[in-house]
N, C-alpha and C positions, 0 to 999 in steps of 0.2 A: 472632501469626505474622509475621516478618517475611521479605519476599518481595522476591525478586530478577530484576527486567524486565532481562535481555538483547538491545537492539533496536542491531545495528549496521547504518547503511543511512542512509536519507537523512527528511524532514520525512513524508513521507509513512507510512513505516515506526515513528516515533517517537510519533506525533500520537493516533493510538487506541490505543496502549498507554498511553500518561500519562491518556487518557478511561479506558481501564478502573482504570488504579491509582489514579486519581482517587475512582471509584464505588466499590473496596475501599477506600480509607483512611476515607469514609463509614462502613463497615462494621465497623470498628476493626482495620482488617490494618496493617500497616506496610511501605510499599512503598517502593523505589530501585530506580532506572531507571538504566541505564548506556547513555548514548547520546552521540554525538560532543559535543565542545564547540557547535558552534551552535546544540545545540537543548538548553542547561542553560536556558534562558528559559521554555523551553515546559514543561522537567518540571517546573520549578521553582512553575513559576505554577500548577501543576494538584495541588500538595500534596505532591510526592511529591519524595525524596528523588534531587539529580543526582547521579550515578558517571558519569568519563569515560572514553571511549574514545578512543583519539587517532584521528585522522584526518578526513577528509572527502571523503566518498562522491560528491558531487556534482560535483569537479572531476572527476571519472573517467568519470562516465556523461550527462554534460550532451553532448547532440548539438546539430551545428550546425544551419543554417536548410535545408528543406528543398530541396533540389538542390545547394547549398554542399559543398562540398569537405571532407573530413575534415581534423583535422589528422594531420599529417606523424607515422607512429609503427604498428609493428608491431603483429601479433593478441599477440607473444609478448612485448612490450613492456607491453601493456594487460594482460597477466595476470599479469606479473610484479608489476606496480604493484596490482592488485586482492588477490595474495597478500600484500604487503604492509601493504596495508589489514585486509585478515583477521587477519593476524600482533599488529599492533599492537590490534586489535579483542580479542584473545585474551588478552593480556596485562592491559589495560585490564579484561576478565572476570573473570579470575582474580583479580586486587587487590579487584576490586568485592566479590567473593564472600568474600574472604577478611577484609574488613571485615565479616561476619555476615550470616549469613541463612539461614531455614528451608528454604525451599526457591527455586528456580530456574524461572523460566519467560522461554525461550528460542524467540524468533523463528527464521523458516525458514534465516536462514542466518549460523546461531550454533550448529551443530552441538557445537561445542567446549565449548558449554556444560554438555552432557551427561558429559563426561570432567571438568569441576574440579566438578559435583556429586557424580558418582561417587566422585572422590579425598575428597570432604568426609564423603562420606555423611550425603548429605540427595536428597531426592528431585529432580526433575528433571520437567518436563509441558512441552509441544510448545505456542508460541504463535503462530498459523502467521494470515497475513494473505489468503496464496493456497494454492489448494489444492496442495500438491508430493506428496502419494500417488500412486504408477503407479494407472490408471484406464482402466476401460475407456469412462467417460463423457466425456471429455475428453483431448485430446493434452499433452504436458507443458509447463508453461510457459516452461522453459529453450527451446524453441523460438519462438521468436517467431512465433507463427502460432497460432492460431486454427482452422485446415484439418486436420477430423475426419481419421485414420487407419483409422477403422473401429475399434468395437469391441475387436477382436483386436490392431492395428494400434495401438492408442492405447494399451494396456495394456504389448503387450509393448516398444516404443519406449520408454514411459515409464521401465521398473522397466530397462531398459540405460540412459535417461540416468541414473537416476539410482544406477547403481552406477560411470559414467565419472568423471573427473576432476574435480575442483571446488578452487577457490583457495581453499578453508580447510579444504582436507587435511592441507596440508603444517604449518598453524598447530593443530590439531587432532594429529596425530603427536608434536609438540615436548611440548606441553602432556604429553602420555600420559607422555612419558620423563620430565621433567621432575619429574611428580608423583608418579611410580613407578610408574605403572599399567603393564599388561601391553600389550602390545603386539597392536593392533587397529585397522584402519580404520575411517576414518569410515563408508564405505558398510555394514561388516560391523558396525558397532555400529547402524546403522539399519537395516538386515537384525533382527537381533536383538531390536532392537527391538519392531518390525512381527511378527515370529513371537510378543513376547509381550503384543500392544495392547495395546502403552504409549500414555497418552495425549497427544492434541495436540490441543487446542483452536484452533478455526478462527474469527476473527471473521468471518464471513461469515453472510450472511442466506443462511438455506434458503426463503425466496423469491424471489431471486437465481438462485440456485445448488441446484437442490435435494438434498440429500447423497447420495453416488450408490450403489448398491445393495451394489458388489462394496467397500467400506472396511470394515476390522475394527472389533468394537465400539468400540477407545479413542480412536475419531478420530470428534471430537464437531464437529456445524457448531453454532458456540453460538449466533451470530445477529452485528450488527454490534457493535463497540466505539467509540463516536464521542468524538470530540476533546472534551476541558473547552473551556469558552465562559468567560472570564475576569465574572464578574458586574459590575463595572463598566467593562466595556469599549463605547465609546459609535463608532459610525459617524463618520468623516469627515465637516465638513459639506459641504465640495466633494460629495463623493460622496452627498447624502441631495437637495441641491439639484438635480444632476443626473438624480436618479430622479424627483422630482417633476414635471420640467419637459418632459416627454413622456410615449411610449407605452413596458411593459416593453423593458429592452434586454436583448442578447444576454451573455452572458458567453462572453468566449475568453480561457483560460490553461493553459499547459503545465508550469507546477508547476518543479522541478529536471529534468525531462528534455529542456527545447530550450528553447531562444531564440529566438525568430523576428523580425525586423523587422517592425515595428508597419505601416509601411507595408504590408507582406505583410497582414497583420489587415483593416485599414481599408480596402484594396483590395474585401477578399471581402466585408467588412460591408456596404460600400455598393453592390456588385454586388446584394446581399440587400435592401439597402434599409430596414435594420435600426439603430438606436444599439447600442453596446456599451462593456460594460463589459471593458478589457481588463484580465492580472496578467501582474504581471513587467515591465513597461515604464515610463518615464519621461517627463515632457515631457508638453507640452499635446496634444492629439489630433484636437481640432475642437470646434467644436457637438457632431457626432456621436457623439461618444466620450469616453471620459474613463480616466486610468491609472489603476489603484490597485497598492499594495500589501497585504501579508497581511492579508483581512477574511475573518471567520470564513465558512465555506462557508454554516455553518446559518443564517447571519443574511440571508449576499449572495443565496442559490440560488432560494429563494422568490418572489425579487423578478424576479427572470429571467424572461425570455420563453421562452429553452432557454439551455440550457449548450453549449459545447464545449472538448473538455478532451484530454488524455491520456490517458483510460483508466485512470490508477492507482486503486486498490483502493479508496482512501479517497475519492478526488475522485467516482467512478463513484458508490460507494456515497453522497454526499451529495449529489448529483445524483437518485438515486432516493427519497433521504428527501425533497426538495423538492416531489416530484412533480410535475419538471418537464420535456419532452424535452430529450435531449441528442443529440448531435454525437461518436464519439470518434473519435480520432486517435491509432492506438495507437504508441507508438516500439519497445518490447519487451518483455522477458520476459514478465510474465504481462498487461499492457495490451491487446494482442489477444484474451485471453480477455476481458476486462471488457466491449471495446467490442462486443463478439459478443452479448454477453448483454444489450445495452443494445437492440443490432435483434432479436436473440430474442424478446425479452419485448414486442415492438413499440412499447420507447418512444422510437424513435427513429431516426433512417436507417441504411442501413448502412456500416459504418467505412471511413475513407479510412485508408489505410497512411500513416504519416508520411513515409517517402519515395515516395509517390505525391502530397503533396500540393503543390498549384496555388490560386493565389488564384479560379478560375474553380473549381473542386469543390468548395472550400469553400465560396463563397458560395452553389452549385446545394445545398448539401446544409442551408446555415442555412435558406437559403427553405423547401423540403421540411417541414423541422424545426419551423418556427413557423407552417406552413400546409397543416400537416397533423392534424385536428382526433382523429385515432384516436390518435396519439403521447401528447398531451395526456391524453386520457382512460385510456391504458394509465399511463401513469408516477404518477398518481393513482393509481393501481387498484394499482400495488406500492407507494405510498408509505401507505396504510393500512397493508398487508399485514405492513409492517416492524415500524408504530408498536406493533402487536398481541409483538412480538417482545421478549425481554427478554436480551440479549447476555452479561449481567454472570453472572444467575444460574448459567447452565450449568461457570460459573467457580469460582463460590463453590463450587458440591456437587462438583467434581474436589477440589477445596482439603479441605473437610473429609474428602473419602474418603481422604486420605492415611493412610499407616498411621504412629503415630502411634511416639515415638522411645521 
């Protein structure tokens, strides 16, 4: 069966879908991954075949340093350019698909994926990183908040944002004309969908997140999909001398969602009174500190005193595989729900808004974080919880249930 990963978005969004295509190409499926140019290294190395998409997501949604000034540039500017992105994401798809493939499996915001399956006829299954079902257990993540609705309130908010506007409408329409399909919106083919639980597979640990009562049968929480770890990939040895030569240090990195001045870091670290390890930065940092670049989460996390991080889905989730407390910092879309569930679950304090943050919060919330002896013991207590979980499987039995051509 060969299978087609639809992941347009940024490292984080890329990185456990190449871990799952990875664990199926094990299995003898045939997988390609259609994700931007910067990350043909990462599919590539995890076995799986790269398909491009053009563009890059992260010059669009990278925020500046907390309190800094935006740059210069309208809301209707930034959506222009994010349809844009979609657009070319869509084209990018449909070439991918149209090089072969059984079926399709398409991230939360690859809708269009569902319309050149349709045109193909081949089937189509939801691979969704966060959860985007209206819910009454949770508010939607298009909202950058975290701050329940109630119930009522979180359900019906949700199923209106999610029948408003979205910047891969307009690349989703094209596509329909295009391939001859009939004329239909995105929201009303996801309506449609939803009334016939189609499935969407959710890399999320239902010890996490536990699956919430009111979701139709075909929206599966399968558990996490974590990144391939390259087998010969060896630690910096800056970076191994460093951990030996004190007590665990802190990690702080914000991934492609912000850039902060290392100063800003090192400020709050040593308010804490902490070493750290920082990501994304450059340049020597002190005794205290030390940069790095891209080290695998599952290797670096362990070694950690606590984490603090961004919130995204992946970084959160391997933060809980470490079982270690963290720190989140959410910037937005669905990053408030993660760092919510990080103080839910009490592994950890609770979240500083990115634009709330202050080198003086930050550092009151590492100390909290590494001297607080219940964090520790809870983040252990989900990081068993996880290992018992099997991500991949709930994959494979969608895939064989397919109906067959």
């Amino acid at each position: 069966m060969r299978i087609l990963m639809v992941t347009p978005g940024t490292r984080g969004d890329v990185a456990p879908m190449a871990g799952l295509g990875s664990s199926l190409q094990s299995l003898g499926y045939e997988v390609a991954i259609a994700a931007n140019p910067a990350y043909a290294a990462l599919v590539v190395e995890s076995g799986c075949e790269f398909k491009p998409l053009p563009g890059d997501l992260t010059e669009l949604i990278t925020q500046p340093a907390p309190g800094a000034k935006a740059s210069s540039g309208s809301v209707l500017t930034f959506w222009r350019k994010l349809t844009d992105y979609m657009g070319n994401a869509a084209t990018g798809a449909l070439a991918a698909a149209e090089a072969g493939a059984d079926v399709v499996l398409a991230n939360s915001v690859a809708p269009y994926a569902y319309d050149i399956a349709e045109a193909m006829g081949i089937p189509a299954l939801g691979a969704h990183l966060q959860p985007t079902e209206p819910s009454a257990a949770y508010p939607p993540v298009i909202m950058n908040s975290a701050l329940s609705l109630g119930a009522w309130g979180n359900k019906i908010i949700g199923q209106r944002a999610a029948a408003g506007p979205a910047p891969y409408d307009a690349p989703s329409a094209r596509l329909r004309k295009e391939l001859g399909l009939g004329k239909q919106s995105r929201a009303a083919g996801e309506r449609r969908r939803r009334k016939a639980n189609a499935t969407i597979l959710h890399g999320i640990s239902p010890s996490v997140l536990p699956r919430p009562a009111d979701w139709h049968p075909g929206l599966v929480m399968a558990g996490y999909w974590w990144p391939a770890m390259k087998p010969d990939w060896q630690p910096p040895t800056d970076l191994l001398d460093f951990l030996a030569d004190g007590t665990p240090p802190v990690f702080v990195g914000f991934g492609s969602s912000a850039q902060i001045d290392p100063a800003f870091i090192l400020e709050a670290t040593r308010r804490a009174g902490v070493r750290a390890v920082v990501q994304g930065v450059e340049g020597a940092l002190g005794d205290d500190a030390i940069a790095v670049g891209s080290i695998p989460h599952e290797w670096l996390f362990p070694r950690m005193a606590a984490v603090v991080h961004h919130a995204g889905a992946g970084t959160t989730a391997a933060g809980f595989r470490a079982g270690v407390p963290a720190v989140g910092i959410p910037v937005y879309t669905d990053q408030p729900l993660w760092a919510s569930r990080i103080a839910s679950l009490g592994a950890g304090p609770r979240p500083i808004p990115y634009k709330m943050l202050t080198p003086e919060r930050l550092g009151d919330a590492i100390t909290e974080a590494v001297s607080t002896p219940s964090y520790a013991k809870r983040a252990a207590e989900v990081s068993a919880a996880i290992a018992t979980e099997d991500g991949t499987g709930p994959v494979v039995e969608a895939l064989r249930n397919l109906p067959s051509k």
